[in-house]
C-alpha positions in Angstrom: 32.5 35.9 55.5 33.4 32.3 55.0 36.5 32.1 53.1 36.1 30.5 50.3 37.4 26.8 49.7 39.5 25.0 48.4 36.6 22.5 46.8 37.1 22.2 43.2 33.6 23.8 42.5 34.9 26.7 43.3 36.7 27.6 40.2 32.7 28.2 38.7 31.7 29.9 41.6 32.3 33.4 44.1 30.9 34.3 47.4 29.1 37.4 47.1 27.6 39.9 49.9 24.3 41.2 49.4 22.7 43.9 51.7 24.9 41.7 54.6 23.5 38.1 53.3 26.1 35.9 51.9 25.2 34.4 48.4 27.3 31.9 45.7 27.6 33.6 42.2 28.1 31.2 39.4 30.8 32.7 37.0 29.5 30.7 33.9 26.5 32.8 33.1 25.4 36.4 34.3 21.9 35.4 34.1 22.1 33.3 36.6 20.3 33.9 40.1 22.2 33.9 43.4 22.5 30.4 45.0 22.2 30.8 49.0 25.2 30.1 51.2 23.9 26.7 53.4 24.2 27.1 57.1 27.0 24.0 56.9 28.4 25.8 54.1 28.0 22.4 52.0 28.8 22.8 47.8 26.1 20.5 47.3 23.8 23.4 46.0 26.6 24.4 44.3 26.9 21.1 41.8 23.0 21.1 41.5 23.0 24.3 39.8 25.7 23.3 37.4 23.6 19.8 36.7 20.4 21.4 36.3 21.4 25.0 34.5 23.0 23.6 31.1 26.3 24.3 31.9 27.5 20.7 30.9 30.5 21.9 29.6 31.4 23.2 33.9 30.0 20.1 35.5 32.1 17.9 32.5 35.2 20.0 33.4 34.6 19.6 37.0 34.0 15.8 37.0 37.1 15.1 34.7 39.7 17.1 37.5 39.1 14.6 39.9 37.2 15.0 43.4 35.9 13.4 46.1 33.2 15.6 47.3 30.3 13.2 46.0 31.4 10.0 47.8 29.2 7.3 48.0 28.5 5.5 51.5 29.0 1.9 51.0 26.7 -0.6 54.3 29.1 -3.9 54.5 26.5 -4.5 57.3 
């Protein structure tokens, strides 16, 4: 298993083993399905399902403790 990070995202989310398979649980809502665990092991899927699941209240709080994970690529070219 991949240990789990240190990524701020975490706090809403648990890796979870099912039948061997590695899955990301949200811990905002029960009723919400198992997010796959990306071969680079990137959060990205991981925001997504916050954005797009109504938990505003989650993606509010993790926005407002600061992070750099979304960082936007600048061309000065």
């Amino acid at each position: 298993m991949v240990g789990q990070k240190n990524a701020k995202i975490w706090n809403f989310f648990k890796i979870v083993n099912v039948d061997g398979i590695e899955f990301r649980k949200c811990l905002i809502s029960s009723k919400c399905k198992l997010l796959p665990t990306p071969k680079d092991s990137s959060t990205g899927n991981m925001i997504n399902h916050l954005k797009s699941s109504g938990h505003e209240a989650a993606l509010k709080e993790y926005h407002k403790e600061g992070t750099n994970e979304e960082s936007t690529i600048v061309n000065f070219g």
